[in-house]
C-alpha positions in Angstrom: -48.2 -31.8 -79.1 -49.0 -30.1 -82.2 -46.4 -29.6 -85.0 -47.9 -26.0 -86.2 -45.4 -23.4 -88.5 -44.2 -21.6 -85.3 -42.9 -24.5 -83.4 -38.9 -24.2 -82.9 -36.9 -27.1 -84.9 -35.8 -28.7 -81.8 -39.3 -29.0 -80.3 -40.1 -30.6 -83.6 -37.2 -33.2 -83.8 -38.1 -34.0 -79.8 -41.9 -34.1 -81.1 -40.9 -36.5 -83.7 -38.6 -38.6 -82.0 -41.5 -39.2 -79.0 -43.6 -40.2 -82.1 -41.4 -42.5 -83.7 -40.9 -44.1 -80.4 -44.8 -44.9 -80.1 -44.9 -46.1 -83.5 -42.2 -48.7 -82.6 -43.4 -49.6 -79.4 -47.2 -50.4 -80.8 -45.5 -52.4 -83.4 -44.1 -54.4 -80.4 -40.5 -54.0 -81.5 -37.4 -53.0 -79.3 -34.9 -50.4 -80.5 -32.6 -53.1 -81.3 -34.7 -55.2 -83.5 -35.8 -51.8 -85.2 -32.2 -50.4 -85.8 -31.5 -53.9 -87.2 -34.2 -53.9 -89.6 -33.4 -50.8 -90.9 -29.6 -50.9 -90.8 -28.7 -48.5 -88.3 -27.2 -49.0 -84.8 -29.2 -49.3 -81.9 -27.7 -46.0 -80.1 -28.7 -44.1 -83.2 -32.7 -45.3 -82.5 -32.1 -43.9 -79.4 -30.7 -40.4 -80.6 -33.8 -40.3 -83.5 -35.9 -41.0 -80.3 -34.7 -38.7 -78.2 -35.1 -35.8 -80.5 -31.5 -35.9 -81.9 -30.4 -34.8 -85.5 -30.4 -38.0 -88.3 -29.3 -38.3 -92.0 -32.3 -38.1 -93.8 -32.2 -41.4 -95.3 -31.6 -42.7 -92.1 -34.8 -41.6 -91.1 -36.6 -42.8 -94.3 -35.2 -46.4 -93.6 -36.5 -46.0 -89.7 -40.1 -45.5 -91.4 -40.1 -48.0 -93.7 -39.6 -50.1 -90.7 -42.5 -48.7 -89.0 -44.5 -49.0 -92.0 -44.7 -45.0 -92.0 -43.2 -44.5 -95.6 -46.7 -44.2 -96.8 -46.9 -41.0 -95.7 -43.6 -39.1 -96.7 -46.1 -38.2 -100.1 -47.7 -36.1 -97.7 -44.6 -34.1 -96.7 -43.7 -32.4 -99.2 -46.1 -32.6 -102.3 -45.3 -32.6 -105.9 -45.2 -29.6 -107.7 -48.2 -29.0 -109.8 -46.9 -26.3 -111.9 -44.1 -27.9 -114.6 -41.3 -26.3 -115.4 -42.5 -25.6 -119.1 -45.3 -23.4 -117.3 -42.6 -21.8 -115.2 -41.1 -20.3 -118.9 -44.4 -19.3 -120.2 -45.5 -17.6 -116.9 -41.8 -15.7 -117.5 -42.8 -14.7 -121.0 -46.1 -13.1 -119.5 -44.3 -10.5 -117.3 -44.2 -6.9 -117.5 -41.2 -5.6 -119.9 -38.3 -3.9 -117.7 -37.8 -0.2 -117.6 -34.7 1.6 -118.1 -32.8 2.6 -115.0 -32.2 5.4 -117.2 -33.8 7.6 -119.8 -32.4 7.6 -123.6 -30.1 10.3 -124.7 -31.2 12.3 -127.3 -28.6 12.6 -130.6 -27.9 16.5 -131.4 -26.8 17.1 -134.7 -22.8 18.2 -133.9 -20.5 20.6 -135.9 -18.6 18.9 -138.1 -16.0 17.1 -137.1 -12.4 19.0 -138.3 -8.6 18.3 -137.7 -6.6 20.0 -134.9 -4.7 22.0 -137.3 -7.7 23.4 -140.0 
């Protein structure tokens, strides 16, 4: 299957999971021998495998284990704009308009006491 913006989380873990699987069984290791390589219990290979939720690092030791850490670069890549760029492209933008217009001063009466 194909991993493509639309497909629902859950088909996506499963998707995963069935890949992860592959990966260990090409590598001729059992889910025991992977879970203790990676510091995990066996039963929670078998819940990555089966499309279950993980901890995140408990996913990133799993694919150091199956020599897939390589590859994490690839999921989410570094930013290319810095942050100093950020604050300059700030500076760039259109100044905000007033919400409303200013009031205009009128030349008033002098001011007098109650009582004059």
């Amino acid at each position: 299957m194909k991993i493509e913006k639309q497909t629902a989380p859950e088909a996506v873990t499963a998707e995963l999971g069935a890949r992860i699987a592959r990966r260990r069984i090409e590598l001729g290791m059992t889910q025991a021998n992977a879970a203790g390589q990676a510091g995990v219990g066996k039963r929670t290979i078998e819940r990555i495998e089966a499309g279950a939720d993980t901890q995140l690092s408990t996913l990133i030791r799993l694919l150091s284990v199956l020599d897939l850490a390589e590859h994490l670069d690839q999921l989410v890549p570094a930013g290319r704009v810095s942050p100093m760029e950020i604050l300059k492209r700030k500076g760039q933008s259109k100044p905000r308009k007033r919400a409303v217009s200013k009031k205009i001063c009128r030349p008033r009466a002098p001011w007098k006491w109650g009582d004059e």
